[in-house]
C-alpha positions as a Python dict, from the first residue, in 0.01 Angstrom:
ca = {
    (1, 'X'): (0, 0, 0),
    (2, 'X'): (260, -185, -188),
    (3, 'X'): (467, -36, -475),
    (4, 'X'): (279, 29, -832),
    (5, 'X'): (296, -260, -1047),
    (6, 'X'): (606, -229, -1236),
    (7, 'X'): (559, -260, -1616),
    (8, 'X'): (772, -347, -1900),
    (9, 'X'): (637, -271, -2268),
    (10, 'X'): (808, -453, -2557),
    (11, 'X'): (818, -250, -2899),
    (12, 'X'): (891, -310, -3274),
    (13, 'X'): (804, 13, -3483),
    (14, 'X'): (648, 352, -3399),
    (15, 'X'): (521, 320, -3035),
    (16, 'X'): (143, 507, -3119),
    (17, 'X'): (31, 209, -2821),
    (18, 'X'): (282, 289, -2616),
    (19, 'X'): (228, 635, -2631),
    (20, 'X'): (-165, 577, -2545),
    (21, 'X'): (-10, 439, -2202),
    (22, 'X'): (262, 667, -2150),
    (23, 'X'): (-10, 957, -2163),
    (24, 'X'): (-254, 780, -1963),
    (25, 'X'): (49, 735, -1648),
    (26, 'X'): (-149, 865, -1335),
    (27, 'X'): (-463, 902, -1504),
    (28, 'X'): (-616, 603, -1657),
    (29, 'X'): (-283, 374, -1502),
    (30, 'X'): (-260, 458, -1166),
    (31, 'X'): (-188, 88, -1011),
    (32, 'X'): (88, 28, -1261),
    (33, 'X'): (436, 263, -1388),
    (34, 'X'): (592, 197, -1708),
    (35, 'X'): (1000, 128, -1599),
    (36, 'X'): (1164, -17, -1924),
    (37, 'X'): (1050, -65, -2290),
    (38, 'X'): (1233, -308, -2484),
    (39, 'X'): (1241, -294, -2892),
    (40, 'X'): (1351, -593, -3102),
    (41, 'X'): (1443, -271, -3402),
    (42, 'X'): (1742, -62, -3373),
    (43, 'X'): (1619, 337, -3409),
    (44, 'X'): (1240, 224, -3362),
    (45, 'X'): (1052, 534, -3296),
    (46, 'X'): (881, 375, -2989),
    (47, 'X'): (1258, 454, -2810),
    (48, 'X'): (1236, 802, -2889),
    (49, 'X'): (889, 856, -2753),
    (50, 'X'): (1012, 634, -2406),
    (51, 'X'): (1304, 865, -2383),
    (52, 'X'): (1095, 1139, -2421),
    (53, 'X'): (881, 1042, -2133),
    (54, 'X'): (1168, 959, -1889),
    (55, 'X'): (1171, 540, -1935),
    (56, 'X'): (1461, 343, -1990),
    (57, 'X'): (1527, 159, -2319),
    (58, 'X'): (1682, -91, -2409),
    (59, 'X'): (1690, -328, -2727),
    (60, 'X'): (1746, -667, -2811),
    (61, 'X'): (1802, -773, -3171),
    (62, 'X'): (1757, -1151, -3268),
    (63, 'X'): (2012, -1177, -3526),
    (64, 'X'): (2306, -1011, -3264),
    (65, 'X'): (2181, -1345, -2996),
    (66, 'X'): (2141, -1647, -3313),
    (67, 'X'): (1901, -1797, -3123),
    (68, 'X'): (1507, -1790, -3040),
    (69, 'X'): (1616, -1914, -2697),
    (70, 'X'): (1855, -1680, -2671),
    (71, 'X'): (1688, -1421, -2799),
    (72, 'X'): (1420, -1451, -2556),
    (73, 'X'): (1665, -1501, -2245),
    (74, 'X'): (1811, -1192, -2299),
    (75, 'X'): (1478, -986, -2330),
    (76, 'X'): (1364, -1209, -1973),
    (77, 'X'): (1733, -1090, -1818),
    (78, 'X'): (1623, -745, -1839),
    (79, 'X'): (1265, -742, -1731),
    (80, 'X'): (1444, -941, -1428),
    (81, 'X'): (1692, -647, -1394),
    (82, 'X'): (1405, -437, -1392),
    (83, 'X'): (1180, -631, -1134),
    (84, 'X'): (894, -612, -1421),
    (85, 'X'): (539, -742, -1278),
    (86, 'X'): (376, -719, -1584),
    (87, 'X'): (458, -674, -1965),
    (88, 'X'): (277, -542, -2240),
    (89, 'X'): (355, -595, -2584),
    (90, 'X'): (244, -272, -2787),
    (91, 'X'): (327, -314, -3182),
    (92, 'X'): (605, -629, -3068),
    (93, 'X'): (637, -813, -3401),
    (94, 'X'): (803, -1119, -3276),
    (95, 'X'): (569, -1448, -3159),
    (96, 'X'): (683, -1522, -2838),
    (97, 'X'): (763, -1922, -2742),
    (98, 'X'): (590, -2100, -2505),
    (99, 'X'): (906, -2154, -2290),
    (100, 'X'): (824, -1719, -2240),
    (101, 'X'): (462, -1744, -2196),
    (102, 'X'): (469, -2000, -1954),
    (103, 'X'): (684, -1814, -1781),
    (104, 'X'): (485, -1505, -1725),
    (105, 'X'): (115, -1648, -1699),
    (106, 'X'): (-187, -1386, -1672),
    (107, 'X'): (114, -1123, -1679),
    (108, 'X'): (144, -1047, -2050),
    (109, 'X'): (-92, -810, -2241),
    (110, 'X'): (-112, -766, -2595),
    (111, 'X'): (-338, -548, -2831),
    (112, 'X'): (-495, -681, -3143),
    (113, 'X'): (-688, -488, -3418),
    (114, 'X'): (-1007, -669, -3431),
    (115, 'X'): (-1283, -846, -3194),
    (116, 'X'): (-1117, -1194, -3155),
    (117, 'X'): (-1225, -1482, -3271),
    (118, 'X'): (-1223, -1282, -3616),
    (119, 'X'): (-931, -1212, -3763),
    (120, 'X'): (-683, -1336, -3520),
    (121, 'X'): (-366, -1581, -3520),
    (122, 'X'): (-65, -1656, -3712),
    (123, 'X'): (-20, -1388, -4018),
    (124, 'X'): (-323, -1136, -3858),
    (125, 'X'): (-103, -833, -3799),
    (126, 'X'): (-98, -460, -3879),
    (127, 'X'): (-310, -406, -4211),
    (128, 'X'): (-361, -757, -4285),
    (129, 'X'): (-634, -785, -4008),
    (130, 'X'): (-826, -481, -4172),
    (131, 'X'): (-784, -621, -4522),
    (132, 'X'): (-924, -942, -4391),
    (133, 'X'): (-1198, -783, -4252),
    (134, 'X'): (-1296, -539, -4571),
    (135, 'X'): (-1264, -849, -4772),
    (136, 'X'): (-1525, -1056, -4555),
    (137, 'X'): (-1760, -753, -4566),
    (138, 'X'): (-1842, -750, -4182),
    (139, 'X'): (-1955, -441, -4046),
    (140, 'X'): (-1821, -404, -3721),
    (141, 'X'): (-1465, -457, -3657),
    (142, 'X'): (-1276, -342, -3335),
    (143, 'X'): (-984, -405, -3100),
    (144, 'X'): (-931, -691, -2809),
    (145, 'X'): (-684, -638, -2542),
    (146, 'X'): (-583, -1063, -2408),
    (147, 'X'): (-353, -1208, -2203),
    (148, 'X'): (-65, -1399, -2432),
    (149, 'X'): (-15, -1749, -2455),
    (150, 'X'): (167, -1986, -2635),
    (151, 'X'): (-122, -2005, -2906),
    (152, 'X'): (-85, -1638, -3138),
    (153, 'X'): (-379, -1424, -3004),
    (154, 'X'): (-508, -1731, -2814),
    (155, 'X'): (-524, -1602, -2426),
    (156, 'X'): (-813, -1502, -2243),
    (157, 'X'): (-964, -1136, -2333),
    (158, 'X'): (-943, -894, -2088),
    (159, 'X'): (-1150, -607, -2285),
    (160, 'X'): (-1282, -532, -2630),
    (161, 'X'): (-1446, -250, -2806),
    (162, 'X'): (-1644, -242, -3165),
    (163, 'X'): (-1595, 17, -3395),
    (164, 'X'): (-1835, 31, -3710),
    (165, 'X'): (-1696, 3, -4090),
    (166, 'X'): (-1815, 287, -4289),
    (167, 'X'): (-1857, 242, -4650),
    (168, 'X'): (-1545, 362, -4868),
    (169, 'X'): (-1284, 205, -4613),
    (170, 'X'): (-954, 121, -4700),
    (171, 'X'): (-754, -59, -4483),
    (172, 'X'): (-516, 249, -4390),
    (173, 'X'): (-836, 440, -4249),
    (174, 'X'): (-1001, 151, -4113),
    (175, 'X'): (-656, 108, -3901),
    (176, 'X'): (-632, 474, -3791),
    (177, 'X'): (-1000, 479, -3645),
    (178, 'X'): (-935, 116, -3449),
    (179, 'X'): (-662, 263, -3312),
    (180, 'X'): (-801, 600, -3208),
    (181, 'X'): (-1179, 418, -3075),
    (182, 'X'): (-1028, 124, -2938),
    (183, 'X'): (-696, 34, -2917),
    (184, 'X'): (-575, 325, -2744),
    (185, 'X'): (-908, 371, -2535),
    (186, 'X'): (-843, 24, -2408),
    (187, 'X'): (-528, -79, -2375),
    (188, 'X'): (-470, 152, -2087),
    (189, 'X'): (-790, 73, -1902),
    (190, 'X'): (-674, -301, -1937),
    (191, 'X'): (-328, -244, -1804),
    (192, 'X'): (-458, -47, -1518),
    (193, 'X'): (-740, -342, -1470),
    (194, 'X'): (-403, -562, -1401),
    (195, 'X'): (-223, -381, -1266),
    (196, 'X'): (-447, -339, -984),
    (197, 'X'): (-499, -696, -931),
    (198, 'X'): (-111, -771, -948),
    (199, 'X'): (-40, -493, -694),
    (200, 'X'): (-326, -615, -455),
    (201, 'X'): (-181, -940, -478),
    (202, 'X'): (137, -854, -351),
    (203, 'X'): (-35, -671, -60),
    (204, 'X'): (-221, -1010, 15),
}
């Protein structure tokens, strides 16, 4: 059996998705090990909570490489260093270019908080997407794990799961239960469901 899928997870604020997967390691993941997460914020939490688990950090801030493409070359020299199969972002709040994607196709996961097509693309992040979704008065919401593309929120899904609105929402508890009944239910089962794949391929 080849060696577990080697994953990379790229972080901007307090890691709760990342923590969902470092938990499930050798449960729910058992095709894939987390060797490197990467943070675009100096002092995010996310670090502390890799550290914690015994994964390397590293970060990368925009401003200290002036460039998008630079930027971006410097996060793609590390997952190299690392010999990352597949990446995850987890809370990463910078859009990715094209010239990235392309790079990595089918091996980038990302986690959004509602069941896309609703919801989704340039300026749906964080509360935003359960504002959006109070406003509209839908009564399911939920969370979709997809592959990343150069379209925001525009690759194929790998999973989804609903969770019901309950009357007297606001957006703050209508993002803690999407996290708890999806996005951290799913995100690992979805990175394991790759995972698995990637590492059979390199048997093949």
């Amino acid at each position: 059996m080849p060696e577990k899928t080697r994953i990379g997870v790229l972080v901007s604020g307090g890691g709760t998705n990342l923590q969902a997967l470092l938990d499930a390691q050798g449960s729910v993941i058992r095709d894939g090990e987390i060797v490197v997460v990467i943070s675009n914020k100096a002092g995010a939490y996310a670090l502390e909570r890799a550290a914690k688990a015994g994964v390397k950090t590293r970060t990368v801030l925009k401003k200290d490489c002036g460039s998008q493409a630079a930027f971006e070359r410097a996060i793609r020299d590390i997952l190299e260093a690392y010999r990352v199969d597949l990446i995850v972002l987890a809370g990463f709040l910078s859009i990715l270019s094209a010239d990235f994607t392309d790079a990595y196709p089918k091996r980038i996961l990302n986690v959004h908080p509602s069941l896309i097509p609703s919801f989704c693309g340039a300026g749906y992040y964080g509360l935003r997407v359960h504002e959006a979704a109070l406003s509209y008065g839908v009564k399911v919401t939920g969370a979709t794990v997809h592959f990343v593309n150069e379209v925001p929120d525009g690759g194929e899904i790998v999973l989804q799961k609903a969770v019901a609105i309950r009357k007297g929402d606001t957006p703050e508890t209508l993002q803690k239960r999407v996290m708890r009944q999806a996005e951290w239910k799913i995100l690992p089962r979805a990175v394991q469901i790759v995972s698995k794949q990637l590492r059979n391929h390199k048997e093949e």
